[in-house]
N, C-alpha and C positions, 0 to 999 in steps of 0.2 A: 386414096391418098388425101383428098379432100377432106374425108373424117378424120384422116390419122392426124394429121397437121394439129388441129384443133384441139383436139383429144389429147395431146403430146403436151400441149401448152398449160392443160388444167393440171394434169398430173403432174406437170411443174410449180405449176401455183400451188396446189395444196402441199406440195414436198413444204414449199418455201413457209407457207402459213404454221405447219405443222413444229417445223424447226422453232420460229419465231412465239409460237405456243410455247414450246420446252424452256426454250432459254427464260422465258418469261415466268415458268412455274417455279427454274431454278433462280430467279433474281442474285441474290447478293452469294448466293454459292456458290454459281458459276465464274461471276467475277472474281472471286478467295482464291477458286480453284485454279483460275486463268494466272492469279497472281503471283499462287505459290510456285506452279507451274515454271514462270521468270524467274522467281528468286531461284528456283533449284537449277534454273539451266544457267544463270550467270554464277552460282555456285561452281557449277561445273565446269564453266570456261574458267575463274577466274583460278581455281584448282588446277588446273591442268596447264594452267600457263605459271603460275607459281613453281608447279611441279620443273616445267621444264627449267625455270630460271635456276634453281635449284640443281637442276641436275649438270646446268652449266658449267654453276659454279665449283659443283663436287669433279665433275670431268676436267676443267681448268684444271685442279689441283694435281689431277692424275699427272694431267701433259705438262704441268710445270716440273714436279716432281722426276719426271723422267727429264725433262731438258737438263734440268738441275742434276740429277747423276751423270748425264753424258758431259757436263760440265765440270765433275769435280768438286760440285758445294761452292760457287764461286761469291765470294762475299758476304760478309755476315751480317751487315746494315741491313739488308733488302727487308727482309720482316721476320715477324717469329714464327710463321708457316713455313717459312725457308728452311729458317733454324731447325725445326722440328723435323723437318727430312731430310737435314741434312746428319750425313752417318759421321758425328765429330767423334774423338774417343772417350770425350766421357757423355756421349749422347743424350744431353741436355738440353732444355729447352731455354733459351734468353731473351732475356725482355728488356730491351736495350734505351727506356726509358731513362734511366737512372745514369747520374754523369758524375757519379763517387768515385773520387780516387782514393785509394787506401795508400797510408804511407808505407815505404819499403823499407822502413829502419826502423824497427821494435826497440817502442823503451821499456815495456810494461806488459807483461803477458800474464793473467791470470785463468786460470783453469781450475783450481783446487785438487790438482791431483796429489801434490803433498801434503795433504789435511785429512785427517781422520773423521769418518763419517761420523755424522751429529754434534762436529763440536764445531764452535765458533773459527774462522781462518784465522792463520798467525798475523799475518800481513793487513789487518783492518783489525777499524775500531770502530765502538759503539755505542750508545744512551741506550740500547734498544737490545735484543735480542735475536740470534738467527742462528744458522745453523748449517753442514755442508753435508746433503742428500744427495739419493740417486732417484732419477726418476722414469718409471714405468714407459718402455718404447720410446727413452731421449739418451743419446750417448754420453758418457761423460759424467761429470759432478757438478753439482748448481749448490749455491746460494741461496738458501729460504731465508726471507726478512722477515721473522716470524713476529715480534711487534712493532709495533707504533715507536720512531723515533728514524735517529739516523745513523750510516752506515757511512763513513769514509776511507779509501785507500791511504792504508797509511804511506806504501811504496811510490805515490807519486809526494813528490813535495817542488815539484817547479812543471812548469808547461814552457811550449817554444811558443812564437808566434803562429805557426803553422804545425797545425798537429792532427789528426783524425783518432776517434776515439769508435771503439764499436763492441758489442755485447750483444750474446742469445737474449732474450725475454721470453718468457713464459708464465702465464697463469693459469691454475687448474680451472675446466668449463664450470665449476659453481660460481665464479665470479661473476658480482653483480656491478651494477651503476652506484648503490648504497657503498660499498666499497670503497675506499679512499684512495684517490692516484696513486703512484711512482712517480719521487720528483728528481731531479740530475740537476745536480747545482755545479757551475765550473766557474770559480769562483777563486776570490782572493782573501787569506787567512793569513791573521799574522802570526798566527799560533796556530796548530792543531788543532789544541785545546779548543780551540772556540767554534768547531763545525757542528754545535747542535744550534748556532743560532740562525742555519737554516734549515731547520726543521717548518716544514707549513705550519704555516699559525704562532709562527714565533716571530712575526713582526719586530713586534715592541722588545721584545730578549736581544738587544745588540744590535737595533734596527739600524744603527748611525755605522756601524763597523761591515754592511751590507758592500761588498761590490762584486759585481759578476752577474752570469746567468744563471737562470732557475726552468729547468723545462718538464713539462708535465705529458706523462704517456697514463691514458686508461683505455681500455677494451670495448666499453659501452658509454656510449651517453644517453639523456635522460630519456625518460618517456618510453623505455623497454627495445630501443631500438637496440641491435647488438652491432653495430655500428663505432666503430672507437672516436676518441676526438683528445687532443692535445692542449697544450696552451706555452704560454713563456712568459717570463717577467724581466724585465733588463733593469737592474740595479745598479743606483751609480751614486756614491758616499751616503747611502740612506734614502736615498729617495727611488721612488719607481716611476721612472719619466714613461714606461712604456711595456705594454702586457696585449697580448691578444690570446683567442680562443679562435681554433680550427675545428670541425664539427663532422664526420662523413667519412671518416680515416678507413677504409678497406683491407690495409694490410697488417691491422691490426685490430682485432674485435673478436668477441664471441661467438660469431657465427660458424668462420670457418678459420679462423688466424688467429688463435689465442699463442701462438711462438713466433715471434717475428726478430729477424737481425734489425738492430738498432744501429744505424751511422753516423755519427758527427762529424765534421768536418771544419774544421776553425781555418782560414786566411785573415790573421790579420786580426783587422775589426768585423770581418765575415762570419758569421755562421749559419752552416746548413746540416740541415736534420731529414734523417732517407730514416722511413719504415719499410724493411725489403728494399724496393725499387719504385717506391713509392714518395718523392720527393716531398716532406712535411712543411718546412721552413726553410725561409733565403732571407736571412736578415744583413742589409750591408754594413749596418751601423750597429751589431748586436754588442759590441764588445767598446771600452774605451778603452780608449788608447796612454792613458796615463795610469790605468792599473795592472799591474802583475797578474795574469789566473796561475793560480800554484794546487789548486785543488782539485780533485774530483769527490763529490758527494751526495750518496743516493740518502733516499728517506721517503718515508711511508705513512699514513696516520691510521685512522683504526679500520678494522676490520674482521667479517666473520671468520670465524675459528677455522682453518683451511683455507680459505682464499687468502694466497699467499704470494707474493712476487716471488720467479727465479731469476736470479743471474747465471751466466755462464759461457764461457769463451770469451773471457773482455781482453779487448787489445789494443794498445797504445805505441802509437807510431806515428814518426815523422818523416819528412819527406827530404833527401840530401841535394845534392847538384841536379840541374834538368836532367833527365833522360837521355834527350837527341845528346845533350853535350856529352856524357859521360860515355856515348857509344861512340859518334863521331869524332871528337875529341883524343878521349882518354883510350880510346878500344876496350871497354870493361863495363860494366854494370852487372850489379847484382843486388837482387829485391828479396825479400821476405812477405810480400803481399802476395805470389801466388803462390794460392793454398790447393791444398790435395785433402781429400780421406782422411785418416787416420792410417795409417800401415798402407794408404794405397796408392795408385797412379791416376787416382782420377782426379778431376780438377772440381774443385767448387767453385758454384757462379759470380763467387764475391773474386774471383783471379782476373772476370772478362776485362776489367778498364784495363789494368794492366797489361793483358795479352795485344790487347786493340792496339795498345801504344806501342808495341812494339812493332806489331804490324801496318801501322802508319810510317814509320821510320825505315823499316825496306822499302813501302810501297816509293818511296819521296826519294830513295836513295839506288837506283836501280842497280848500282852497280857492288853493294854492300853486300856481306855475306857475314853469317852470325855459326858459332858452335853454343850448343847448349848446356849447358853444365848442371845436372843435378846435385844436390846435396842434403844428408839428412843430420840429425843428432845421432846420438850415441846410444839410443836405448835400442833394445835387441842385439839380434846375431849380427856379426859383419858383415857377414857376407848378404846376409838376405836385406842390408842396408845397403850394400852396393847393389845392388840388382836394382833394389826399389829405387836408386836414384836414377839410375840408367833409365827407368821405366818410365819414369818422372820426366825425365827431358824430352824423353821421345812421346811425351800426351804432351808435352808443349807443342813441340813439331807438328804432330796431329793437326793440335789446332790452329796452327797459324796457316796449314795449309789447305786443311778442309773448309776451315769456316772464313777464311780470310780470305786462301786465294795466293796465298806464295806458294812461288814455284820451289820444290823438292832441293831445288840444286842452290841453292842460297843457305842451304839450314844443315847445319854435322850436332850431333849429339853425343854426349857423355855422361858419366856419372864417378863420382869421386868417392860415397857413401860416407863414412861418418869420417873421414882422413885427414879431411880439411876444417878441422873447428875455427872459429871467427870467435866466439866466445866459451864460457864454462858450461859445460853439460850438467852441472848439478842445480841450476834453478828452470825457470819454465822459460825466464825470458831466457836465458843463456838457450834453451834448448830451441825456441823460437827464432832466433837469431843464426843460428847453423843448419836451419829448414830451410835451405833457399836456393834460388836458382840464379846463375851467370850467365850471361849474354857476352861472349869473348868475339872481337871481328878479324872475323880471319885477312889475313890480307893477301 
């Protein structure tokens, strides 16, 4: 034991020596090795805790989604994850950014379904050239501004104070930033005659006879980004006391949104501009108050052969007595802002302000109770116009109960089909104006 002791201690020593030899042959390799060594294992912690945060947040969405069905979809505020799982009847997703009301009383409904393809619409005028096509995977008939000048509705010749204007846009993906805007002039004419002198770059052509807005939509701004960007000009007897440029616009560019719904909305001396749901401008002061707008006037300056602006689905409408008062009040309301399909019972996202308001109005009044009343035009079968209205009242219902949260027993639904005309079924607005749905309170 006396040798082993001893003997036990060298054979440790040399272990230790021998170690401190290696590490020393490997110098800066062994430390690389020890380093990457770290970086791979806090890769791997920080990995795995990601992972899990991750799988939180994906299992969250499970256990919400199930509360939310045993719930009945209760509220539509909550977010657009809600939205998305929640089973409304036209199973939509909404993005509840956007605070556009569309007017419920149509003065102006353009579509060009009574114009013959490639000819100029009856209803407008021009310095310029266009033409009414169809286009590849878009429903419906558009407006090509096929040159350089400007385009005005002849059918409007007065505006109210309060009015909302809105139109499809689209440009084919060859559009460039070289390209020249789309301008929206709403503006004040003493004459027709005189709407080419706002045309861009016609300043000095009737610069003094200027008053109104001028708003500007393109798809890309400079420097290749496909990123859109806007602008305005507020004119007031000739002078332009005030112009800005917006830069960054998303729901409108060539990347992924060369078709976007256009909204205006006038209060007053207010005006507000929505691409999609995407709020562009809130001017309070955009309008004076000593001039008339009696106009609306697009215009375009040059550009390559095919990149073309479309119009399509323009609609001009204003707003009558409050809501709450016309239901509380009067027991009756009936709008033209909530839209469906074409021939169908779903709803399009441009109906949600409107449905919302109606659904604030039970919530606030618990003891009200509504019937629904659909109603179509005249074009088609009768009978398959009565069904589609019936169908129509009951996607309202849908969603006032699904996505909102009224109780079933507050809401009766009908349909009247084409039986009850408000106006003539031989023009678009006439036809637009008997597409609409009543709110009756039952008592």
């Amino acid at each position: 034991m006396k040798l082993l002791f001893p003997l036990m201690i060298m054979l440790f020593g040399i272990q230790i020596s021998n170690a401190q030899k290696i590490l020393e042959k490997l110098g800066d390799k062994a430390i690389d090795a020890a380093e990457k060594t770290v970086e791979r294992r806090v890769e791997k912690e920080s990995s795995e805790k990601t992972d899990k945060v991750l799988d939180g947040v994906f299992e969250g969405k499970k256990d919400k989604k199930s509360k939310k069905d045993k719930k009945n979809k209760n509220n539509k505020e909550n977010s657009s994850e809600e939205n998305n799982n929640s089973n409304s009847s036209s199973s939509k997703s909404v993005n509840r950014s956007s605070d556009f009301e569309p007017g419920n009383q149509v003065l102006v409904m353009e579509d060009f379904v009574q114009d013959a393809i490639n000819d100029f619409p009856a209803n407008w005028n021009t310095d310029a050239s266009g033409k009414v096509v169809t286009i590849s995977d878009l429903d419906g008939k558009w407006l090509e501004l096929t040159t350089n000048g400007a385009f005005i509705m002849q059918s409007v010749r007065s505006l109210p104070e309060n009015f909302t204007f809105e139109f499809d846009l689209y440009v084919a993906p060859s559009f460039s930033y070289y390209d020249q805007p789309l301008w929206l002039g709403m503006v004040n004419l003493n004459s027709q005659k005189e709407f080419p002198i706002w045309k861009r770059f016609w300043e000095k052509r009737g610069k003094e006879k200027r008053n109104g807005v001028l708003l500007q939509m393109h798809p890309q701004q400079e420097g290749g980004q496909k990123l859109g960007f806007s602008e305005y000009e507020i004119w007031e007897h000739g002078n332009k006391p005030f112009s800005n440029v917006l830069k960054g616009i998303k729901n409108f560019n060539l990347n992924n949104n060369n078709l976007v719904k256009v909204q205006i909305w006038r209060q007053g001396k207010r005006l507000r501009v929505y691409f999609g749901d995407e709020k562009i401008w809130d001017l309070p002061q955009a309008f004076d108050g000593n001039s008339k707008i009696n106009s609306l006037i697009f215009s375009r300056g040059e550009a390559k052969e095919g990149n073309y602006f479309y119009l399509s689905n323009i609609r001009l409408a204003t707003s009558g007595e409050d809501v709450r008062s016309q239901i509380l009040k009067d027991g009756k309301y009936s709008t033209n802002a909530i839209l469906f399909n074409s021939g169908s019972s779903k709803l399009k996202s441009e109906s949600d302000s409107s449905i919302k308001k109606i659904a604030d109005i039970l919530k606030e009044n618990p003891d009200l109770r509504l019937k629904i009343i659909g109603h179509t035009d005249a074009d088609g079968d009768q009978n398959a116009n009565l069904r589609l209205s019936k169908e129509r009242a009951e996607s309202v219902k849908n969603e006032l109960i699904n996505i909102y949260g009224i109780n079933s027993s507050k809401l009766q639904t009908d349909g009247k089909g084409e039986s009850e005309p408000v106006a003539e079924n031989s023009t678009s607005e006439g036809k637009a104006q008997n597409r609409r749905v009543e709110f009756i309170r039952i008592n």
